[in-house]
Rosetta silent file (secondary structure, phi, psi, omega in degrees, C-alpha in Angstrom):
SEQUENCE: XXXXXXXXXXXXXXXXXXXXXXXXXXXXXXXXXXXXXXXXXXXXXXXXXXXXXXXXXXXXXXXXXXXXXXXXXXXXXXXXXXXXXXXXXXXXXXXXXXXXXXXXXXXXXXXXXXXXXXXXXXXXXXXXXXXXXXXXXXXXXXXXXXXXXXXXXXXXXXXXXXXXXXXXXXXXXXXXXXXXXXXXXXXXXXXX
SCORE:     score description
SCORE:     0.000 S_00000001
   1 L     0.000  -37.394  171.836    9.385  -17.827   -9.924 S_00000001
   2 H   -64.373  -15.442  151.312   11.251  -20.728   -8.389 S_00000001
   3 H   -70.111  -17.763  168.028   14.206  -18.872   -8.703 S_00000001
   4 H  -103.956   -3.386  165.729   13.410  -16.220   -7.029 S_00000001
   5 H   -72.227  -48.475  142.872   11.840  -18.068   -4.147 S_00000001
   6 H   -31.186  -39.703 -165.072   15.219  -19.967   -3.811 S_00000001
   7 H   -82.982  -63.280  170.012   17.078  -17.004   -4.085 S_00000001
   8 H   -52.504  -48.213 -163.924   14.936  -14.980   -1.277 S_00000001
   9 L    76.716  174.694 -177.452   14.236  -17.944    0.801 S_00000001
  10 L   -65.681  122.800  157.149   10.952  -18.155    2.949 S_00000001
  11 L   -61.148  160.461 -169.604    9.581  -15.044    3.473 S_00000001
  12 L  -130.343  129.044  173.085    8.809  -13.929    6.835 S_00000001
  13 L  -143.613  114.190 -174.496    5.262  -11.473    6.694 S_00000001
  14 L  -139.586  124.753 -169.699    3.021  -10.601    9.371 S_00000001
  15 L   -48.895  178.190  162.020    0.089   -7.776    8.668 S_00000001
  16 L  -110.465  -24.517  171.094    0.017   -5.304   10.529 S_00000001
  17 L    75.612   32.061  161.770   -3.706   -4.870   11.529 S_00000001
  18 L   -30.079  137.835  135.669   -3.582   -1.049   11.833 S_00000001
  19 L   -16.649  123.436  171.031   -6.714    1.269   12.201 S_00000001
  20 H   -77.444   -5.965 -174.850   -7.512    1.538    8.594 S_00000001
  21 H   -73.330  -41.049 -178.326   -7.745    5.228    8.693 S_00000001
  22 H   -85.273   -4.523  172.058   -3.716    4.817    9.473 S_00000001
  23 H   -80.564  -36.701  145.448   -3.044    2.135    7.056 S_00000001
  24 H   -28.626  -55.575 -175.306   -4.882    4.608    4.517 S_00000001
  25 H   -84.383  -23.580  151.745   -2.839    7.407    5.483 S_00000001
  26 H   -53.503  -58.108  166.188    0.643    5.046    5.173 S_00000001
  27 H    -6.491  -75.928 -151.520   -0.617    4.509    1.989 S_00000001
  28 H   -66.147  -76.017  131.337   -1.080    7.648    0.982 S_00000001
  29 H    40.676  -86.621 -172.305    2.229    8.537    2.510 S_00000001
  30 L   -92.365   -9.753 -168.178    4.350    6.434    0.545 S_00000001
  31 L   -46.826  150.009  147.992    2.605    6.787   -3.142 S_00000001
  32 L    35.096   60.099 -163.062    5.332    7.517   -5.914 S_00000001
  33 L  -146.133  148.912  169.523    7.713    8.074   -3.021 S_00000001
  34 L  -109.864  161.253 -143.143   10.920    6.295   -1.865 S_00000001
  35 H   -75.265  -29.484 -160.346   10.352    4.195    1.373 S_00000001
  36 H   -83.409  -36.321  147.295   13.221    6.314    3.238 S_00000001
  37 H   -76.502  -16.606  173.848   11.332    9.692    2.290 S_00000001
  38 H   -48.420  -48.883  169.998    8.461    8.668    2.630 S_00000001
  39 H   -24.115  -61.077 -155.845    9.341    7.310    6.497 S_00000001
  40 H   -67.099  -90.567 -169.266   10.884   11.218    6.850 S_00000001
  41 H   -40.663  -35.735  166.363    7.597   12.408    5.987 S_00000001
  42 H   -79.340  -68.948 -170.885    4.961   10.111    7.922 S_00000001
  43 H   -40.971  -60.574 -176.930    7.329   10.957   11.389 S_00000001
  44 H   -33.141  -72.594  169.274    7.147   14.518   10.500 S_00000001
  45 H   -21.803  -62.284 -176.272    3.408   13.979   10.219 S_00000001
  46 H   -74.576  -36.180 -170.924    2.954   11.698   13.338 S_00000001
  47 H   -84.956  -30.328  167.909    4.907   14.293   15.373 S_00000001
  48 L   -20.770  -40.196 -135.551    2.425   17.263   14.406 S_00000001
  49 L  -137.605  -43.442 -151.941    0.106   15.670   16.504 S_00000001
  50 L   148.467  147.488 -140.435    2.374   13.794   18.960 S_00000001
  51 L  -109.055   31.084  173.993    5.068   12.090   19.844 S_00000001
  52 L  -151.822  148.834 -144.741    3.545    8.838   20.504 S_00000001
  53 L    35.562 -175.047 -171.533    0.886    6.892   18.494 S_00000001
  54 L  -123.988  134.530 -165.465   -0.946    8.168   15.457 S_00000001
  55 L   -51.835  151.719 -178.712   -3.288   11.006   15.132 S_00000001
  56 L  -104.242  166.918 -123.820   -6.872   10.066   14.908 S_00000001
  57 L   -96.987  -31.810 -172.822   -9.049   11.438   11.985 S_00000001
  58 H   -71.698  -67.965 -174.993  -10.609   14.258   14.312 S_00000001
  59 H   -52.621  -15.701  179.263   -6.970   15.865   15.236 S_00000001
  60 H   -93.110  -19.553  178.636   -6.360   15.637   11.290 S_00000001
  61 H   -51.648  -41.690 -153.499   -9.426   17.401   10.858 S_00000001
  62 L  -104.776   17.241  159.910   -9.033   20.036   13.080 S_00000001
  63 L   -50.935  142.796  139.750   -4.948   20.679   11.378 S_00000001
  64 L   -78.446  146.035  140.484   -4.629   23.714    8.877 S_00000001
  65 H   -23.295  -65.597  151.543   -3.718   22.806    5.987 S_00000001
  66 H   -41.025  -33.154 -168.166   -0.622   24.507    6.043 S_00000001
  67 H   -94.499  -31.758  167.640    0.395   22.793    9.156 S_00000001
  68 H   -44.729  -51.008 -173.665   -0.130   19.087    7.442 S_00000001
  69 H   -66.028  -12.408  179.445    1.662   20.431    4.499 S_00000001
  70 L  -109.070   57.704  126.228    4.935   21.599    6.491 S_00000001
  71 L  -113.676   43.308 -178.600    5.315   18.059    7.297 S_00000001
  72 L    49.626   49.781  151.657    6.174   17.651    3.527 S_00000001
  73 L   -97.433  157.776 -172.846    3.303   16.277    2.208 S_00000001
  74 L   -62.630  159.874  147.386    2.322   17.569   -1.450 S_00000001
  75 L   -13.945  -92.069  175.420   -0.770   19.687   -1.817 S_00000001
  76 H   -80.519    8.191  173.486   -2.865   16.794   -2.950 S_00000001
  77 H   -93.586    7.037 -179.811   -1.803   14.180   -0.825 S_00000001
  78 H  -103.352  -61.870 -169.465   -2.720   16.614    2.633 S_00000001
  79 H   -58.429  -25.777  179.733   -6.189   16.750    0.679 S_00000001
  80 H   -51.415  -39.072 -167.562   -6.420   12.836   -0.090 S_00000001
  81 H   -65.356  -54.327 -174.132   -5.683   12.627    4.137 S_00000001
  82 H   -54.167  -78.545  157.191   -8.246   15.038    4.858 S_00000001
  83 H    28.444  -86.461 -161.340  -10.520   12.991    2.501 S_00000001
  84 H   -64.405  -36.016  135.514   -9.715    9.816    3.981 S_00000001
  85 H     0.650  -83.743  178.679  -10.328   11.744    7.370 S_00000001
  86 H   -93.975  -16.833 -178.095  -13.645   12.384    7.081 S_00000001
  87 H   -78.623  -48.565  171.483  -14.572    9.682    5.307 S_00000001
  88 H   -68.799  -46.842  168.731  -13.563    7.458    8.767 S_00000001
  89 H   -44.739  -52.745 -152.850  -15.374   10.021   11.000 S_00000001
  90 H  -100.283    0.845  156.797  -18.675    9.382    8.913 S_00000001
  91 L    88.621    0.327  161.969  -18.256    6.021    9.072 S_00000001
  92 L   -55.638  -26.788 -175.806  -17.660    5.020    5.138 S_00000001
  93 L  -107.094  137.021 -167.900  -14.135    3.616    5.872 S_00000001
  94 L   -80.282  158.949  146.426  -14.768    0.392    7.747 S_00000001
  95 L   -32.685  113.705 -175.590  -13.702   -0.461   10.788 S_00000001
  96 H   -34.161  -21.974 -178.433  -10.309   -2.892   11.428 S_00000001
  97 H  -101.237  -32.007  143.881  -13.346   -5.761   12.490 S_00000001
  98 H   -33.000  -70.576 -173.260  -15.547   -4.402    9.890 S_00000001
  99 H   -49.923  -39.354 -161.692  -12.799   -5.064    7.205 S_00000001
 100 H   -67.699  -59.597 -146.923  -12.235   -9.337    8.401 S_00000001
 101 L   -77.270   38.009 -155.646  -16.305   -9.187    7.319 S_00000001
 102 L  -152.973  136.763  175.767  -15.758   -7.773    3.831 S_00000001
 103 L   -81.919  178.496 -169.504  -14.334   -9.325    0.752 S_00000001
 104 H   -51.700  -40.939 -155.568  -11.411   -8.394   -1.068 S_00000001
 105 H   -86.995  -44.196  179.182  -13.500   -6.771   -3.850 S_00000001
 106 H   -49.280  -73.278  175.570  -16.254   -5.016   -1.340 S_00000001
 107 H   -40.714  -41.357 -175.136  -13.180   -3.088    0.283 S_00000001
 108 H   -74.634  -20.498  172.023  -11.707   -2.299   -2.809 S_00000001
 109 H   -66.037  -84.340 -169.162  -15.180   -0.879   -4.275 S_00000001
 110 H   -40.653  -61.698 -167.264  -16.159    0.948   -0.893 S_00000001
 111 H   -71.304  -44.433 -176.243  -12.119    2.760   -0.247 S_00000001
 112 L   -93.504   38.954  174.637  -11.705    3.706   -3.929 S_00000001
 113 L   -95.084  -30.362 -175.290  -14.977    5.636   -3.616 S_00000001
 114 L   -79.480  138.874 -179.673  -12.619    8.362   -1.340 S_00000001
 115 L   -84.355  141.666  175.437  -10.817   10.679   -3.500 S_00000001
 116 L    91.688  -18.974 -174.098   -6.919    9.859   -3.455 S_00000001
 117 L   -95.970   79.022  169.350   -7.667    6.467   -2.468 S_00000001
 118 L   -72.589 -151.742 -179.042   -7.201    4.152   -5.935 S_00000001
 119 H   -59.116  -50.376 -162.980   -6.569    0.424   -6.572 S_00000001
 120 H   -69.570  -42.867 -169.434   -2.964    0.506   -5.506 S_00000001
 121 H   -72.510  -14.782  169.923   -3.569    2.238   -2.006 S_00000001
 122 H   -75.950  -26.888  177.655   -6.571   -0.310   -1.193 S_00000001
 123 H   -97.544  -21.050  139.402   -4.697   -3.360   -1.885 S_00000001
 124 H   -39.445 -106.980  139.041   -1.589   -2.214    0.215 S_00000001
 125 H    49.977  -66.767  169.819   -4.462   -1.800    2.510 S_00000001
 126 H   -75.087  -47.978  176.136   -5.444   -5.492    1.905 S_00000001
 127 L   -61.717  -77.921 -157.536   -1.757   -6.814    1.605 S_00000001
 128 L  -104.296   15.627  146.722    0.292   -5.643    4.595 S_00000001
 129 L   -80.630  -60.458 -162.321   -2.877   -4.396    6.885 S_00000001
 130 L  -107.499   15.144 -172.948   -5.061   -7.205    6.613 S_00000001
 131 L    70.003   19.525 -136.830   -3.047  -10.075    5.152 S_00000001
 132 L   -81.807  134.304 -178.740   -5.442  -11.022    2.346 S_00000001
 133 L   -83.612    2.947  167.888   -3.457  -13.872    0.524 S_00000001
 134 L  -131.858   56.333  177.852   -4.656  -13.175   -2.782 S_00000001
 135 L  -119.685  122.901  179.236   -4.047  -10.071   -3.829 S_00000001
 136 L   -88.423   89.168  158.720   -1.778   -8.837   -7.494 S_00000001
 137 L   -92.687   97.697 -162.817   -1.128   -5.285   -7.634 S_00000001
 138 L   -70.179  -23.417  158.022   -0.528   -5.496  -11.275 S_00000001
 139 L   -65.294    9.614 -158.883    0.025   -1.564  -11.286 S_00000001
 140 L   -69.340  109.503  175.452    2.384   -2.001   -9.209 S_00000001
 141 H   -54.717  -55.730 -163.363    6.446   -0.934  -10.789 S_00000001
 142 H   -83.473  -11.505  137.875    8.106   -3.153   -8.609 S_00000001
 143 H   -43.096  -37.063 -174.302    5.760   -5.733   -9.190 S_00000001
 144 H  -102.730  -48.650  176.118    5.656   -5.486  -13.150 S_00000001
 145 H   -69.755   -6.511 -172.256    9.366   -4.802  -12.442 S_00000001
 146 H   -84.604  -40.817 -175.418    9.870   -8.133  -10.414 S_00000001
 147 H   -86.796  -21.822  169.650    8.037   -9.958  -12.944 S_00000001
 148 H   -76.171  -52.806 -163.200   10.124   -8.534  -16.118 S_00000001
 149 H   -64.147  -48.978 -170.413   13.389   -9.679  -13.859 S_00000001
 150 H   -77.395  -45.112 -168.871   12.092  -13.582  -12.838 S_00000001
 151 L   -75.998    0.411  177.152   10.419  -14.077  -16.805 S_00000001
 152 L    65.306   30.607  167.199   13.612  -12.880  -18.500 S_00000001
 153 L   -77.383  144.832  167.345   11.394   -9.840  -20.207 S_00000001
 154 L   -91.836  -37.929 -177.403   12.843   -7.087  -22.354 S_00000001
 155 L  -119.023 -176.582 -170.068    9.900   -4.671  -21.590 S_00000001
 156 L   -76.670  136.994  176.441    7.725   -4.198  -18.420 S_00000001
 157 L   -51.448  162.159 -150.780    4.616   -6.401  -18.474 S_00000001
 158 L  -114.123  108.314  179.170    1.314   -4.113  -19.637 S_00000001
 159 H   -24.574  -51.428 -177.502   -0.817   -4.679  -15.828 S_00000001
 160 H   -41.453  -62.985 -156.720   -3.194   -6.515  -18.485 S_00000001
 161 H   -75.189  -21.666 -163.245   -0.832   -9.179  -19.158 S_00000001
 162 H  -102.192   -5.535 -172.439    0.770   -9.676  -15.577 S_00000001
 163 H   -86.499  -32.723  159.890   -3.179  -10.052  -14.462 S_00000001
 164 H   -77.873  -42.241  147.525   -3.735  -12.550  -16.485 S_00000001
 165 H   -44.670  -23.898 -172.432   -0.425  -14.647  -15.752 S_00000001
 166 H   -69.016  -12.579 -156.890   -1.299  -14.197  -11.960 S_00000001
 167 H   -50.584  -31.867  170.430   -4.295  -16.468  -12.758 S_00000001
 168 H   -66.254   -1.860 -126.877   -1.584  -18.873  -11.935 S_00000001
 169 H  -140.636   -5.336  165.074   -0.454  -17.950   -8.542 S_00000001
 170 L   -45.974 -179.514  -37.419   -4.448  -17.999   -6.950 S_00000001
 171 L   -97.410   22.277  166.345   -5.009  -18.024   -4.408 S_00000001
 172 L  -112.489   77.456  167.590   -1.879  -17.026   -3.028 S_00000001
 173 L   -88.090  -16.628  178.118   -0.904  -14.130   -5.445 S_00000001
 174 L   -85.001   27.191  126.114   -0.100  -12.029   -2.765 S_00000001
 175 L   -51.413  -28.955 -170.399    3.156  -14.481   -2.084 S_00000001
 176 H   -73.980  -41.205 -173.893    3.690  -13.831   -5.584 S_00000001
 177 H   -97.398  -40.844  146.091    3.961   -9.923   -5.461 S_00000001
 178 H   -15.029  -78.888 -145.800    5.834  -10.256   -2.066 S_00000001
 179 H   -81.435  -12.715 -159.036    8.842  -12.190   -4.064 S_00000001
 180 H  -107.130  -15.306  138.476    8.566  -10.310   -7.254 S_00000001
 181 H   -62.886   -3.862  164.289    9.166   -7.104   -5.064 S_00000001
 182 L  -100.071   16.177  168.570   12.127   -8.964   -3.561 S_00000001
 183 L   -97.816  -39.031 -163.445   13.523   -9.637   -7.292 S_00000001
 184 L  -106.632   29.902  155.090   13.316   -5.954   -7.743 S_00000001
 185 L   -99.985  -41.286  171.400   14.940   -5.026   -4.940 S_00000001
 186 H   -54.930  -50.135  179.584   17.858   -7.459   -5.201 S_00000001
 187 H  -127.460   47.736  150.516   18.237   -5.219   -8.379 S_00000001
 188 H   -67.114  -40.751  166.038   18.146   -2.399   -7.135 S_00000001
 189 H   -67.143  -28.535  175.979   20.956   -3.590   -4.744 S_00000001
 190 L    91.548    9.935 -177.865   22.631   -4.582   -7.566 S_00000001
 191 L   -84.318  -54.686  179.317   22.405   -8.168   -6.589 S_00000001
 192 L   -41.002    0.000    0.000   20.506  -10.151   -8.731 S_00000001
């Protein structure tokens, strides 16, 4: 890990503190996606609605279907939104001030109660909304691929295995999965 901390240098990370209904819906967004379509797709989205700020859960509500989907989101990712949607209208997705008074583990129990919303999209959710400094998303690929790159691995760690090495890295693991997605970027870039 000290090599790739050397290598990166000091990160520079500041949440973003988003609405969580749109930090949900980034989420959502980007699953099993690459970040430049994904981008394409979330504009696409955000201009449905307008061309400045981001629609609020009543304007996605009151969308067809069809018109969410011809800003190229899949099938079930337009239903995950609606989901996620209604679930902030009814008052189930906490508030951005609601969220500071809730542990790591309450949010992740309460958000992966919404269908489409699993482990990985609450802890984005926790990482780059609300900063929480100790969060591993051991399902993560470029996490489990960051961590096969810095440990010298031949295959990708099994989430079991990289969850239990994070044990080292409380309480700042989310520093940890910050650098070990900047190992597996560098080599992607071909740098590393």
């Amino acid at each position: 890990m000290a090599k790739i901390v050397q290598r990166v240098g000091p990160l520079r990370f500041k949440p973003r503190l988003l609405p969580p209904f749109q930090s949900l819906v980034q989420a959502i967004a980007y699953q099993q996606l690459s970040g430049k379509a994904a981008s394409t797709i979330l504009s696409r989205f955000r201009a449905l609605f307008s061309e400045h700020g981001f629609p609020t859960p009543d304007q996605v509500l009151s969308a067809t279907f069809e018109r969410l989907r011809s800003s190229g989101l899949s099938r079930p990712k337009v239903r995950y939104i609606l989901e996620i949607a209604e679930h902030t209208r009814s008052g189930h997705v906490p508030t951005l001030e609601r969220c500071h008074d809730l542990t790591d583990q309450e949010l992740l129990e309460t958000l992966t109660e919404i269908t489409g919303v699993g482990r990985w999209t609450a802890e984005m959710l926790l990482i780059f909304n609300l900063g929480r400094p100790d969060v591993l998303p051991v399902h993560d690929l470029g996490v489990r691929r960051g961590f096969q790159i810095a440990y010298k691995k031949r295959k990708l760690p099994e989430p079991e295995q990289l969850e239990k090495f994070g044990e080292r890295w409380r309480p700042y693991r989310t520093t940890a999965a910050l650098y070990l997605w900047r190992a597996a970027d560098f080599l992607e870039d071909g740098e590393w």
